[in-house]
Structures are given as structure tokens and as C-alpha cells.
C-alpha positions as CSV (number, residue, x, y, z in Angstrom):
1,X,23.1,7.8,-18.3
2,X,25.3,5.3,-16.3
3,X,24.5,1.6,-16.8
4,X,25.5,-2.2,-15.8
5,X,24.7,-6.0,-16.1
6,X,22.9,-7.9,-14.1
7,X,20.8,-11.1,-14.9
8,X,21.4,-10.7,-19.1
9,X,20.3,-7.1,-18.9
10,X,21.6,-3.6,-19.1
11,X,20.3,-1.6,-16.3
12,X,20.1,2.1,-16.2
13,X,20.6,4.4,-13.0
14,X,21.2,7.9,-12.3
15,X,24.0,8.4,-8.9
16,X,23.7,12.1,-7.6
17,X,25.2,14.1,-4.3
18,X,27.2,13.0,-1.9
19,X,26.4,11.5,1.7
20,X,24.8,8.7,3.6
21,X,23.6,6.7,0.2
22,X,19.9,6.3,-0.4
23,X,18.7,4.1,-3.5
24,X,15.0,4.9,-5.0
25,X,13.2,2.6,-6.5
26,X,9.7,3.4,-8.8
27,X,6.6,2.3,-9.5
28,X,4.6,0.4,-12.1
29,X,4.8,1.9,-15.6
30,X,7.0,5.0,-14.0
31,X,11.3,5.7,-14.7
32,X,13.5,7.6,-12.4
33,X,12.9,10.3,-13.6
34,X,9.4,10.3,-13.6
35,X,8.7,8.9,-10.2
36,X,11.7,10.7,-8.3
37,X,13.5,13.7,-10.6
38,X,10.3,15.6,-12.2
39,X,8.7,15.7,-8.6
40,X,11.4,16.7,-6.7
41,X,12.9,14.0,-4.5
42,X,16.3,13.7,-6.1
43,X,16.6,17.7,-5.6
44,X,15.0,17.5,-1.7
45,X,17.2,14.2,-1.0
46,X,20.7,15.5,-2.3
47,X,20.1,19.2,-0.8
48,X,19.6,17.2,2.6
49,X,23.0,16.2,2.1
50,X,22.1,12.9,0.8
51,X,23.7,10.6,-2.3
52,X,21.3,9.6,-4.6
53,X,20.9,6.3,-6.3
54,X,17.8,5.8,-8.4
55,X,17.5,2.7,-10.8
56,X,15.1,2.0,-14.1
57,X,13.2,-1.3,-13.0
58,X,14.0,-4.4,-15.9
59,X,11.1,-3.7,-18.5
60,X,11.2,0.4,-17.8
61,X,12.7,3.4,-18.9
62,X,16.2,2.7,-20.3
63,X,16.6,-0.5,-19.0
64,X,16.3,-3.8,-21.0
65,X,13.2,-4.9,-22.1
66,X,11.7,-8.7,-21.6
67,X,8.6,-10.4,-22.4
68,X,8.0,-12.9,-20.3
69,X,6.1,-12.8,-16.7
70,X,8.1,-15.2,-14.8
71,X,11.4,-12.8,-15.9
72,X,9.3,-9.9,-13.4
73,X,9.1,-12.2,-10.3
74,X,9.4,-9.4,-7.1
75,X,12.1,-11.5,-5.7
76,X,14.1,-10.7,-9.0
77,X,13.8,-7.2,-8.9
78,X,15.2,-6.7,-5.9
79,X,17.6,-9.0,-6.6
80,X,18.5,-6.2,-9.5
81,X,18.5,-3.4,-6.5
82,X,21.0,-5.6,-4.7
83,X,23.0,-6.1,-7.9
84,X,23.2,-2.2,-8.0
85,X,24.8,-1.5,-5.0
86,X,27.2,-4.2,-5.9
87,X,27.9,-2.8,-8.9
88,X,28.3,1.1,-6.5
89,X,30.6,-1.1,-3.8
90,X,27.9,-0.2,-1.2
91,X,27.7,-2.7,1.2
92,X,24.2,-1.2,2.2
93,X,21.7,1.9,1.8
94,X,18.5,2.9,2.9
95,X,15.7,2.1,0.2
96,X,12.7,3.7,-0.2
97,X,10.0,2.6,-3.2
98,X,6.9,3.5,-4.6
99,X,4.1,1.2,-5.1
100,X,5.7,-1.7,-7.1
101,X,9.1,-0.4,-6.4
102,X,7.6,-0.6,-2.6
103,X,7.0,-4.3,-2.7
104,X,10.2,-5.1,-4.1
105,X,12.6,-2.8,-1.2
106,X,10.2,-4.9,1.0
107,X,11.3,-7.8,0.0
108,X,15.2,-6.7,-0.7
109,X,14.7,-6.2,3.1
110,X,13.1,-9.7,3.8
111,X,15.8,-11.2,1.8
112,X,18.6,-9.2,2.0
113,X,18.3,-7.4,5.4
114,X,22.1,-6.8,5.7
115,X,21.9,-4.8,2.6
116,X,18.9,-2.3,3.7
117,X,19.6,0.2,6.2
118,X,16.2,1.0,6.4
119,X,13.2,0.7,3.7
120,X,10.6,3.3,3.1
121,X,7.2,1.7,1.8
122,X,5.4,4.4,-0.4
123,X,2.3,3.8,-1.7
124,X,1.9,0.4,-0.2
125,X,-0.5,-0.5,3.2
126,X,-1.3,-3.9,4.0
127,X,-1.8,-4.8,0.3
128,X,1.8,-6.3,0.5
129,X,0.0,-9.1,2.5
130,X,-3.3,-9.6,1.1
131,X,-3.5,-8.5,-2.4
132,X,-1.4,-6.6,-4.9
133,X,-3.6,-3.3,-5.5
134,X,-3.5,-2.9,-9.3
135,X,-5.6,-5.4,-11.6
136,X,-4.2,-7.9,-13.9
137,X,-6.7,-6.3,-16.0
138,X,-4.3,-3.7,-16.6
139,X,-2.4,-5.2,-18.9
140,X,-5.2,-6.1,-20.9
141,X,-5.6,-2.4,-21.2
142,X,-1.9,-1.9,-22.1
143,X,-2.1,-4.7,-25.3
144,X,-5.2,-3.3,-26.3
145,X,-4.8,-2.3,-30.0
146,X,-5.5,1.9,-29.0
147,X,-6.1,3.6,-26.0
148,X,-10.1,4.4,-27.2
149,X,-10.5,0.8,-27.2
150,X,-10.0,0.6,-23.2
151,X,-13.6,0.7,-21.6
152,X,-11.7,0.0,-17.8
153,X,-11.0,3.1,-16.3
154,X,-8.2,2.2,-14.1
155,X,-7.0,0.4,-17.5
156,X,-7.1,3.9,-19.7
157,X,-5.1,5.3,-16.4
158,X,-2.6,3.4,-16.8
159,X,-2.8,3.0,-20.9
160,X,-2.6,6.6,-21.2
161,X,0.3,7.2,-18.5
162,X,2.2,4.4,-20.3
163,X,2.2,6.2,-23.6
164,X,2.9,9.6,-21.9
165,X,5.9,8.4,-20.9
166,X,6.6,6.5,-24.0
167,X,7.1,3.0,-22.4
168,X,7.3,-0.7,-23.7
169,X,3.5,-1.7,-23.7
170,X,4.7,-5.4,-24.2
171,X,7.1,-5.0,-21.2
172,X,4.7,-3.8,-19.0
173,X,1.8,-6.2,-19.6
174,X,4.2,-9.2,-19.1
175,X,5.7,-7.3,-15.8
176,X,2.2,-6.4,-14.5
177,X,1.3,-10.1,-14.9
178,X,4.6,-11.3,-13.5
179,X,5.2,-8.8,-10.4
180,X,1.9,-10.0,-8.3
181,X,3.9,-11.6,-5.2
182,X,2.5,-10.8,-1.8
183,X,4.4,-11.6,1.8
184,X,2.9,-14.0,4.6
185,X,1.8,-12.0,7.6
186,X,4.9,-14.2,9.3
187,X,7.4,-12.9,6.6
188,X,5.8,-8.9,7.4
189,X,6.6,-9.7,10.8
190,X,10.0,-10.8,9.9
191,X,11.4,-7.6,8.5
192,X,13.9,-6.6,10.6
193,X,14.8,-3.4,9.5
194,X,13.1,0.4,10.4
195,X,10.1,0.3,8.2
196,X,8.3,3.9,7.7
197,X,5.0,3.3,5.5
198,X,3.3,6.1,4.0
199,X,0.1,6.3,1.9
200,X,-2.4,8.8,0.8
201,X,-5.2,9.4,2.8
202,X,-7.3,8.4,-0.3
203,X,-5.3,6.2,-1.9
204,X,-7.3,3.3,-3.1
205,X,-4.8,1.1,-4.4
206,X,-2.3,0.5,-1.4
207,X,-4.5,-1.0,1.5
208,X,-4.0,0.1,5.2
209,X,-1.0,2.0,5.8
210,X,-1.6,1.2,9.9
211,X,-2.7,-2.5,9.1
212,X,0.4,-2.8,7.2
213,X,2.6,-1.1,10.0
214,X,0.7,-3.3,12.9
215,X,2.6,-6.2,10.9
216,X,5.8,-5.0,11.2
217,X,7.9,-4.7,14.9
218,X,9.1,-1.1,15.3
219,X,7.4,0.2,11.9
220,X,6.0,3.6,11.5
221,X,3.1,5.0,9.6
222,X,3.0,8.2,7.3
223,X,-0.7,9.3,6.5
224,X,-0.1,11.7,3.4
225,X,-3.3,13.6,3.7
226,X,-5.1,14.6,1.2
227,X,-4.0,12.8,-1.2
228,X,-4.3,9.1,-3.8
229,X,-2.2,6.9,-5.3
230,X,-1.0,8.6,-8.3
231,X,-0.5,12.3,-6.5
232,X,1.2,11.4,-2.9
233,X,4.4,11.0,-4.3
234,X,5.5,14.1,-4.9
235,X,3.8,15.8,-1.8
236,X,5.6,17.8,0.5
237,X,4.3,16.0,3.6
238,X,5.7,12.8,1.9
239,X,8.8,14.6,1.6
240,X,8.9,15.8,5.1
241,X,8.1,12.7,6.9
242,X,10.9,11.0,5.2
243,X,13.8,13.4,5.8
244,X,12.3,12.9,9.7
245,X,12.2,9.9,9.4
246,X,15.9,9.4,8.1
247,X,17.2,11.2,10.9
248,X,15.6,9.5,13.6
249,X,16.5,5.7,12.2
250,X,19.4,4.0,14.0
């Protein structure tokens, strides 16, 4: 698995296809490859003629590991997306993340606008203003000494997917506790890129996908119906909406 620096850590990244590039970006406690290869969007994205670029977030996968919450700040994780397609020579790509990996191409595209052709918000409504979805009580769950010993049951969720996919418990706890920036409704109205936000008609966890997208000049809403926050990112009316939706942006 390819790798570079950035920021005193190896980063690991898978680069498939050819075509217009497109860099994914996970979720909380996921990987590549269990956010965007075991559900199909590497497969649907490079058969639609598409390169894809798809990192391990610091703390995740087979990326380095730190300890420390103020090391998980939003700002720089997509500072480590940026540092990615410098280390590709890609002057810019679309973006599209998935809950956590949402809020940080949101604010690659605040930041780095130049960079972000356009920036697909998965999993994420209006919860990038006003709140950050999952609990800090989460990574209580993930230091507890066993998964029986996690009464929470969004904590066990996550405790148990965490050890599925044989992650850094330490890692996560501090990331969790570190990753909790939200924008100003003036800095939502300041992204300047084609935004398409889609979320589960039952997700629970994002907030408004249309109060989110009322935010936002020029941005788009995907309703995903049907489905929550853990199973709307594989769905093929996720899938769908995006490929549309990368055709039609300038």
C-alpha cells in the first residue's frame, strides 16, 4: 500500500483508474477500505471512468497513530488531504467524505477552495453548524476495559465496529475528542465550491441534509431514502446521485 509524510506521519492511500481525479475521504473509526472498497465505491467510481484517490485518516487504518486530541483538529486533517494531492501533483480534485471525513472536505473547501473542484458531504446535514453528531461519550466507550463493560448503546456501536475492524482504541478516543470542530453559519455560506449533501432519510446522527444545503449558495441535497447513518453509504441511490451529480458540476 502506497504511503507519504506529512506533519511527522506516514500516511497510507490507495490511487486506482484513470480519469478526472476524485479523492475519498472516511469516516470515524472506518479505513479505505472499509468505508469506500468493501461497499463498492472504488469499483462504481473507476468503472465511471474515474481515478481514485482514497486516504487512511492520521489515527486509522495504516496510517500513523497519535494520542493526543489537539493532533485530530478538523483543520489538520484536511490539511493531510491537501498534503495528498501534493504529494499526487494534483493541483485539485473533487472530494467527497463521509461523516467525519465529511467535515473535514468541508473545511479543505473553506480553506483550500482552489484545491476542491467540488466536495460531496456524506452523512453530514446541518450538524457541520450546530453540533458534531457523535458523543464524546464515545470514546469513553472505546477506553473501556471490554466491550461488555459499555452500558451506552451508541458507545457499544462504535466499540464493537472498532474492534471489527481491528483499530487503535487509544487513537480513536483521542481523535473523537479532538475532531469536534463545527463551521459558523457565515463560513457554510462561504464555501464556494458545488456542494452536493446527502444523508439518510433516518439518519440520526448527521442533522438536516436541506438545513445544511439552505446554508450553502448553489448546494444541492441528496435524500438517501431509507436508510441511517451507518447503512447510506454503500446505497445505490447514494451511488447514483453522485455520478449525477459529477456530471452536472462545472
Amino acid at each position: 500500500m502506497p504511503n507519504f509524510h506529512h506533519d511527522g506521519l506516514d500516511i497510507a492511500y490507495l490511487d486506482q483508474g484513470d480519469g478526472e481525479p476524485i479523492v475519498l475521504v472516511h469516516g470515524f473509526a472506518s479505513t479505505k477500505e472499509v468505508n469506500w472498497v468493501y461497499p463498492g465505491w472504488v469499483a462504481t467510481l473507476t468503472q465511471a471512468g474515474r481515478r481514485v484517490i482514497a486516504l487512511d485518516n492520521r489515527g486509522h487504518g495504516q496510517s500513523g497513530k497519535l494520542y493526543l486530541p489537539d493532533l485530530y483538529g478538523t483543520r489538520l486533517m484536511a490539511d493531510d488531504v491537501a498534503a495528498l494531492l501534493d504529494h499526487l501533483d494534483l493541483p485539485r480534485a473533487d472530494v467527497m467524505g463521509y461523516s467525519m471525513g465529511a467535515r473535514i472536505t468541508a473545511f479543505l473547501a473553506l480553506k483550500r477552495p482552489e484545491r476542491v473542484r467540488s466536495a460531496i458531504l456524506g452523512g453530514l446535514g446541518i450538524h457541520l453548524v450546530d453540533g458534531v453528531g457523535l458523543p464524546a461519550s464515545i470514546a469513553a466507550a472505546l477506553e473501556a476495559p471490554t466491550l461488555a463493560d459499555v452500558r451506552d448503546r451508541q458507545g457499544r456501536t462504535f466499540r464493537a465496529f472498532a474492534e471489527q475492524t481491528r483499530s487503535d482504541l487509544k487513537a480513536l478516543a483521542a481523535c473523537i475528542r479532538g475532531s469536534r470542530q463545527t463551521m459558523t453559519e457565515d463560513e457554510a455560506r462561504a464555501l464556494a465550491v458545488p456542494v452536493l449533501v446527502a444523508v439518510g432519510s433516518t439518519d440520526e446522527v448527521s442533522g438536516s441534509g436541506p438545513a445544511l444545503v439552505a446554508l450553502i449558495p448553489g448546494a444541492e441535497h441528496l435524500c438517501v431514502p431509507g436508510r441511517d447513518h451507518m447503512h447510506a453509504v454503500g446505497d445505490k441511490a447514494f451511488k447514483a446521485g453522485v455520478l449525477e451529480f459529477l456530471k452536472r458540476r462545472p
